[in-house]
C-alpha positions in Angstrom: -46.8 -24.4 -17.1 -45.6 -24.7 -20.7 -46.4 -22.2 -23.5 -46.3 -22.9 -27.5 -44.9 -19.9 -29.2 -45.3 -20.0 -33.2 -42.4 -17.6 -34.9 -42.4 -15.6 -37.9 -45.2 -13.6 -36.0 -44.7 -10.0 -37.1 -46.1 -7.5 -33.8 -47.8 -4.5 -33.9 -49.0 -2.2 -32.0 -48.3 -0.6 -28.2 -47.4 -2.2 -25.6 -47.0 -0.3 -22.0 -44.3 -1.1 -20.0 -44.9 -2.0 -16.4 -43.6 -0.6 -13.3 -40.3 -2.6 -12.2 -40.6 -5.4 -9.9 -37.2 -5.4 -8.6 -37.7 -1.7 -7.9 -41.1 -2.3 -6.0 -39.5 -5.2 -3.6 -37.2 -2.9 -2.3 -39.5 -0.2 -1.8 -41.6 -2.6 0.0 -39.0 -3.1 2.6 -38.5 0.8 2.7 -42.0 1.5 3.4 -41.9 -0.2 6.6 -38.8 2.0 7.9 -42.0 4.6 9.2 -45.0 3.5 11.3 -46.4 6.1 8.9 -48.0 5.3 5.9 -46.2 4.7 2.5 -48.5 5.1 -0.8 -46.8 3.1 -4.0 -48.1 3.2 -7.3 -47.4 1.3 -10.9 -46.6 -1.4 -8.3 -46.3 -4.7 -10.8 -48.6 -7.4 -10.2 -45.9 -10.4 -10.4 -44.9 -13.1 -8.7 -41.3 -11.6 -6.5 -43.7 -8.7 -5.3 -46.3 -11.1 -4.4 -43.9 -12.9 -2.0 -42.2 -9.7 -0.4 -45.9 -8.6 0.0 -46.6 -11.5 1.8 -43.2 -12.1 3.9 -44.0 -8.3 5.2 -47.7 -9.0 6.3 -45.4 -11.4 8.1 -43.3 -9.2 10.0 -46.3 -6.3 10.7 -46.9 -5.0 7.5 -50.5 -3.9 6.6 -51.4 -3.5 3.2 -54.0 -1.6 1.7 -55.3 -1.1 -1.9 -56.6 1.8 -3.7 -60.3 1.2 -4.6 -59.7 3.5 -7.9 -56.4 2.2 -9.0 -55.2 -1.6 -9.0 -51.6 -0.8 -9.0 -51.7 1.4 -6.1 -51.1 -0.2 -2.4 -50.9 1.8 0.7 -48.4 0.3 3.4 -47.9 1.3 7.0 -46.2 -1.4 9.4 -47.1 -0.1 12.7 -44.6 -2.1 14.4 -42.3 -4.7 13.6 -43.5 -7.9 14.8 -40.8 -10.2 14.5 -36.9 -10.2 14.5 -36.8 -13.3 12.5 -36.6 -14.5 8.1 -37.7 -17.8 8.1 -36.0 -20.2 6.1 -38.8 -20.7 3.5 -39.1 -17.0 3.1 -35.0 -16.3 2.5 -35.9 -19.4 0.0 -39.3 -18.4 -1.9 -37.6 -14.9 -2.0 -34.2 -13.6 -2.6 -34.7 -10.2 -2.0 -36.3 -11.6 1.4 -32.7 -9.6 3.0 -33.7 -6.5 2.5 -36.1 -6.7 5.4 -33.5 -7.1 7.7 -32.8 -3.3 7.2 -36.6 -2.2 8.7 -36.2 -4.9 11.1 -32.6 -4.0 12.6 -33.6 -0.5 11.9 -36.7 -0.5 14.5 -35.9 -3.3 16.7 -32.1 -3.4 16.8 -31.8 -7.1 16.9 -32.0 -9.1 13.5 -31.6 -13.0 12.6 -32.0 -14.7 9.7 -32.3 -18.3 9.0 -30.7 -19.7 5.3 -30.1 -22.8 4.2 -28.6 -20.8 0.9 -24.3 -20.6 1.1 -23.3 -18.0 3.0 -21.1 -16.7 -0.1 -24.5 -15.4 -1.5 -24.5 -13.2 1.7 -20.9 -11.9 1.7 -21.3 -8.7 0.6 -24.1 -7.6 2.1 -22.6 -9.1 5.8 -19.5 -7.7 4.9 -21.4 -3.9 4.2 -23.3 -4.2 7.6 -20.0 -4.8 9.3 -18.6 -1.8 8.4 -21.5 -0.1 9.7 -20.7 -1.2 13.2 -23.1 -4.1 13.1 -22.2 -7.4 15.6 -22.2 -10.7 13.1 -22.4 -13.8 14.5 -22.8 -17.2 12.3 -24.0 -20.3 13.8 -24.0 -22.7 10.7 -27.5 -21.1 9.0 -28.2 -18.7 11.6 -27.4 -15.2 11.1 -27.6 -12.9 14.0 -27.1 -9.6 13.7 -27.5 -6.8 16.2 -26.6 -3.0 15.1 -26.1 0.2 17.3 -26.5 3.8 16.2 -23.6 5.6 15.0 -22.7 9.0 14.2 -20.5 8.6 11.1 -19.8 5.9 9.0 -17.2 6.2 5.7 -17.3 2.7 4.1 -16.9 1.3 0.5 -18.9 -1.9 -0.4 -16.9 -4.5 -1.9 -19.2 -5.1 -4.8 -21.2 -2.8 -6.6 -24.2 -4.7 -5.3 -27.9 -3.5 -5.3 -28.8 -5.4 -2.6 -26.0 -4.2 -0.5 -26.5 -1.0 -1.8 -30.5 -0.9 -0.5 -29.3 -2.3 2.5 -26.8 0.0 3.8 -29.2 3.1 2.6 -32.1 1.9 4.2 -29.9 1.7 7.7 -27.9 4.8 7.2 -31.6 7.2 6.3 -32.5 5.8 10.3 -29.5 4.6 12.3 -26.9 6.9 11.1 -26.2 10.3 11.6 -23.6 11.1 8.9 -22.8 8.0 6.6 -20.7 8.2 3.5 -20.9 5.2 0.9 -18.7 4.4 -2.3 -18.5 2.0 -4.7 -22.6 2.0 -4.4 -25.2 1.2 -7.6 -26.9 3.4 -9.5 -29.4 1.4 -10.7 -33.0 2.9 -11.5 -34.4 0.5 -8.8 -31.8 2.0 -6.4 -32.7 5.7 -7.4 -36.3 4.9 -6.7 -35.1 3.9 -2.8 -33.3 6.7 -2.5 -36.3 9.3 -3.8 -38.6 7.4 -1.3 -36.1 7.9 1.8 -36.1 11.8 1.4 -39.5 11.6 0.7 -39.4 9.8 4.2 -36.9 12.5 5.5 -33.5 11.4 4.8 -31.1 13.9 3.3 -29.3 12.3 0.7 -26.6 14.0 -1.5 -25.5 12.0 -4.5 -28.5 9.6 -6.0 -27.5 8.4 -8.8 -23.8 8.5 -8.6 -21.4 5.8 -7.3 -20.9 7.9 -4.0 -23.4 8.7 -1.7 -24.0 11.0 1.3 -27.0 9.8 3.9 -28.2 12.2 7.0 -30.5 10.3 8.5 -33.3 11.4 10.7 -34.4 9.6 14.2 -37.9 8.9 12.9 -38.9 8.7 9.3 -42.4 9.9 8.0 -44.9 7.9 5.3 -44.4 9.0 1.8 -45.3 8.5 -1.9 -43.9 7.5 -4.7 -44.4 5.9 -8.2 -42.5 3.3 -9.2 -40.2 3.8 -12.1 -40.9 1.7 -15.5 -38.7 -1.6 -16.0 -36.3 -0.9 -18.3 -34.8 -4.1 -19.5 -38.6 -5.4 -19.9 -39.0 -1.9 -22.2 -35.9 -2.4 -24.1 -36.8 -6.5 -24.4 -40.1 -5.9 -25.9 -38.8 -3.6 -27.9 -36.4 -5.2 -29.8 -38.1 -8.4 -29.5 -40.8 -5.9 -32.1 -37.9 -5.4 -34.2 -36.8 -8.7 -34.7 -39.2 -10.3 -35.0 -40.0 -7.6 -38.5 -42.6 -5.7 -36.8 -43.3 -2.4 -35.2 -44.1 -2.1 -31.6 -44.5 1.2 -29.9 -43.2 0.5 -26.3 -45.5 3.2 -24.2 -44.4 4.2 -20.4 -40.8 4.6 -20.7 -38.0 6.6 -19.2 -35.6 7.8 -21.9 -32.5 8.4 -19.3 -32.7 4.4 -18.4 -32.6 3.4 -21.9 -29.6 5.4 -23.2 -27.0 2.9 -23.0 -29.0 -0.2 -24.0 -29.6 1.7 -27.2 -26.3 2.0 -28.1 -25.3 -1.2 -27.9 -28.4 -2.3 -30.0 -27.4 0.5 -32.4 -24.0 -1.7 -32.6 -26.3 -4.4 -34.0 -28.0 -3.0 -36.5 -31.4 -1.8 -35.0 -32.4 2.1 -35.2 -34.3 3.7 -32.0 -37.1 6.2 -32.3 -37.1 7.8 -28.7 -38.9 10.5 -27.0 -39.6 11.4 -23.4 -42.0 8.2 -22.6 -42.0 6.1 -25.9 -39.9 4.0 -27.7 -39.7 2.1 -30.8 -37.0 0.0 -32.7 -36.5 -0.4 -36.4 -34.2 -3.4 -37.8 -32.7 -3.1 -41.0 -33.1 -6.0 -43.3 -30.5 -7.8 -43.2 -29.9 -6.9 -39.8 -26.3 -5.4 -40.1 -23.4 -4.3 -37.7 -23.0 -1.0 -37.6 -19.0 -0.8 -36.3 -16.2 -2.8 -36.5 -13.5 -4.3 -33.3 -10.2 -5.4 -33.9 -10.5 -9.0 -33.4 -14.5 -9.7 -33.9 -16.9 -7.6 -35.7 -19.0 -6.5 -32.5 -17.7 -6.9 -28.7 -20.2 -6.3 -26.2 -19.6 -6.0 -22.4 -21.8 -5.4 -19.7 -21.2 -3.6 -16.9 -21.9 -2.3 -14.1 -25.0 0.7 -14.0 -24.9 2.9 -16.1 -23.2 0.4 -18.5 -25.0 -2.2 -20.5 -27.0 -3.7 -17.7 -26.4 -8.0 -17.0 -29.8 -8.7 -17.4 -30.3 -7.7 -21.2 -26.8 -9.7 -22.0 -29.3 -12.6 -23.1 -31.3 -10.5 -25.1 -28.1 -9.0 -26.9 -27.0 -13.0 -27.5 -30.6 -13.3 -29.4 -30.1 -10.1 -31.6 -26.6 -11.3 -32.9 -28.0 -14.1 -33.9 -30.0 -12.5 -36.1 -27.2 -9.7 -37.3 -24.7 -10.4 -40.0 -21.1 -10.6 -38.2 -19.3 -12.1 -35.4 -19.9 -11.2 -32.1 -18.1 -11.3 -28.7 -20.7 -11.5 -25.9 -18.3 -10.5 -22.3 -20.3 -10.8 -19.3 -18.1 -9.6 -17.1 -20.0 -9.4 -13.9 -21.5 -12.7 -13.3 -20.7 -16.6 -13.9 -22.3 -18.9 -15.5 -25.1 -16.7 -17.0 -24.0 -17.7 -20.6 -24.8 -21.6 -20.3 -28.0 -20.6 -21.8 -26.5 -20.4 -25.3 -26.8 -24.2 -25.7 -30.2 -23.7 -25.9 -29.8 -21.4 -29.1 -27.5 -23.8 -30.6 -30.5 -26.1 -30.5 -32.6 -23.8 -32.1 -30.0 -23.6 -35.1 -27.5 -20.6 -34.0 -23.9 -20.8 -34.6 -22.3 -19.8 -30.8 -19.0 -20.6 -29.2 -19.2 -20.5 -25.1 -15.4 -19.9 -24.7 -15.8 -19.8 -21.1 -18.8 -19.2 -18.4 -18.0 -15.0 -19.0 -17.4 -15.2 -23.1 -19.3 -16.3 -26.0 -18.9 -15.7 -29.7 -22.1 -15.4 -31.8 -21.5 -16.1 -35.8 -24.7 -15.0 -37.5 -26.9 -14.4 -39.0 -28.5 -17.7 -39.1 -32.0 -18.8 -39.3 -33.9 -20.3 -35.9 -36.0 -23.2 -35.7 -38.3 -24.2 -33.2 -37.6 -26.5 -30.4 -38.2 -27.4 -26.7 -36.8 -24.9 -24.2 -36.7 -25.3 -20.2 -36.7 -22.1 -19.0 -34.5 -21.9 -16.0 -33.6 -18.7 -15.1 -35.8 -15.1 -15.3 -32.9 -13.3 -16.5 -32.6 -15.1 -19.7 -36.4 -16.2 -20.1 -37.6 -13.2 -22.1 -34.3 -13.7 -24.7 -35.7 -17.0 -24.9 -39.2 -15.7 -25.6 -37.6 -13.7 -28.3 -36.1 -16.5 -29.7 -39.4 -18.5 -30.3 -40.9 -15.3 -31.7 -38.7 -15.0 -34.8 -37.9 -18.4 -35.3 -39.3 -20.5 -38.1 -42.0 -23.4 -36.8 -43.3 -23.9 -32.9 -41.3 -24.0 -29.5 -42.2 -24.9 -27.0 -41.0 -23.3 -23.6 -41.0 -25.1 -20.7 -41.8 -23.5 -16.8 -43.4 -20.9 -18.5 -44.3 -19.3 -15.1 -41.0 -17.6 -14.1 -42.2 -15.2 -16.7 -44.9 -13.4 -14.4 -42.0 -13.8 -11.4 -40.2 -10.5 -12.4 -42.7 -9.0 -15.5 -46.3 -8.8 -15.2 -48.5 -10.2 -18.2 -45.8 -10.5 -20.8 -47.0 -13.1 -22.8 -50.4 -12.0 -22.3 -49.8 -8.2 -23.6 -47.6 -10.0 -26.3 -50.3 -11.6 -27.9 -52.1 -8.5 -27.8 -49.6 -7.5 -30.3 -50.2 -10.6 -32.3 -47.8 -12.8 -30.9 -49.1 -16.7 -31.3 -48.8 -18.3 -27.8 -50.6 -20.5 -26.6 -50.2 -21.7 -22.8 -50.5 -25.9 -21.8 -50.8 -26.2 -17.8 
């Protein structure tokens, strides 16, 4: 699918944030912890829940939605019907390994089948080994087979979300006592962790980079509604202020948002906040507010609660548009820069120093262009690209959008955004 985005748009008006999709896949896999029921609302109607949905009907969950509320689904997975991920369901969904928590969890014995390297799978193997579990590798099979223990001390050897889930999901069933360091504190990972005590875990520490899990023998249903995304909050947002408009950004949670609005202060744009809304102002011309040794502006992401990988794109967009140089030092990930090349197109000024560093000169003018989207993380920066830049671009596999946020282009031309979609 391809979209034509015409820039120079102002947008106005509110826009409510959605609930996060990579908080709701996990909590998917959660629910089916319990042959009790699980209730989840402001579940997000997009494409990665759609597939963990589906790829748990698979293994014996039953889904159920509220007549009065769309976002609402009740899950209960009276047993677990398989011990096996498919290949085309570790494919079609990342997060597809966090089901091998519910399934080792209730039937002891786990394999999964990747054609994906096996470096992708390091940490998470390398957590579950510490936890006692058997390993074996047979070129793309993955067996894994995990007792009970009593207590477990381990540190995970990358502050990993997935490995983080993982480990909790086991620890709140199969452990006794477990003690884990080095864990994420994402949002997404708080939200696990309020559904597990909800379920009957104890768990001391949600939140922090250490936790402590009692688990219980049998965990009950439970309820919970699913936090708001925050980098979609803080991307629409500042895609409002960029762009010269003024978009209200309804739904949010001001705790998530505290860092990311500091390092968008750094660029020049002023946040109104209050307890659920939030709305950015940019000053005209859009002006650094502080001053590095060696650049104007250095921004680095890190891990939760520092400036979160996933808006790094977005940042790269905002310079663009700020008066200054600015280092961009994504220090967690490779390769998630290579995207700039596709703002030099559109006119910016950016040197990729290496696949962690790139130096934005701005401010500089944008011009429409042709843009194959190729990666969720840096598809909304794109979007905000197109947005304020003079003419039409057009953005290519358009689609990946709805993978992670639900509606986003629709609810941005309800704002006034000019987009036009070409299947």
């Amino acid at each position: 699918m391809q979209i034509l985005v015409e820039g120079n748009q102002p947008l106005r008006g509110s826009y409510r944030v959605s609930g996060s999709s990579n908080s709701a896949i996990a909590l998917i896999a959660g629910s089916m912890l319990s042959d009790e029921a699980v209730t989840l609302r402001n579940v997000p109607n997009t494409a990665s829940v759609k597939a963990m949905l589906e790829i748990g009907q698979s293994l014996g969950l039953t889904l159920g939605q509220s007549l009065d509320n769309a976002d609402a689904y009740q899950l209960r997975t009276p047993q677990i019907t398989s011990r096996q991920l498919e290949r085309e369901q570790t494919e079609s969904a990342t997060a597809s390994v966090l089901f091998l928590a519910p399934i080792l969890a209730r039937r002891q014995h786990a394999r999964l089948l990747t054609d994906a390297p096996l470096s992708r799978y390091n940490p998470h193997l390398t957590a579950l080994r510490d936890l006692g579990c058997a390993v074996k590798i047979d070129g793309s099979v993955i067996d894994l087979d995990l007792p009970r223990w009593t207590k477990r001390e381990i540190i995970l050897t990358q502050t990993s979300v997935t490995a983080t889930a993982l480990v909790c999901m086991l620890a709140a069933v199969c452990g006794a006592e477990t003690i884990i360091r080095n864990a994420a504190s994402e949002p997404h990972v708080t939200d696990l962790l309020y559904l597990l005590r909800e379920m009957g875990a104890q768990i001391d520490g949600g939140g922090s980079n250490l936790l402590r899990i009692r688990g219980a023998e049998h965990l009950t249903g439970g309820a919970l509604v699913v936090s708001p995304d925050h980098v979609e909050a803080a991307s629409i947002a500042a895609i409002g202020a960029i762009t010269d408009g003024r978009v209200i950004v309804e739904g949010v949670r001001a705790a998530d948002l505290q860092m990311i609005l500091k390092v968008y202060e750094r660029l020049g744009l002023r946040a109104d906040l209050d307890a659920d809304t939030l709305n950015l102002f940019a000053q005209s011309p859009l002006t650094i507010s502080e001053r590095d040794e060696d650049v104007d502006l250095a921004i680095d992401t890190a891990p939760w609660p520092g400036f979160p990988s996933d808006l790094a794109a977005m940042a790269t967009v905002i310079a663009t548009q700020a008066q200054g140089m600015v280092l961009i030092h994504e220090k967690l990930f490779s390769n998630r820069l290579l995207f700039v090349d596709k703002l030099n197109a559109m006119g910016a000024q950016i040197v990729l120093c290496d696949p962690h560093r790139a130096i934005v000169i701005g401010a500089t003018r944008l011009q429409g262009e042709y843009i194959d989207n190729p990666d969720v993380r840096t598809g909304l920066a794109m979007l905000a690209a197109a947005l304020c830049a003079d003419g039409i671009t057009t953005i290519d596999n358009a689609e990946i959008f709805d993978r992670t946020f639900e509606n986003v282009t629709r609810k941005l031309s309800a704002l006034g955004a000019h987009i036009k979609v070409r299947d």
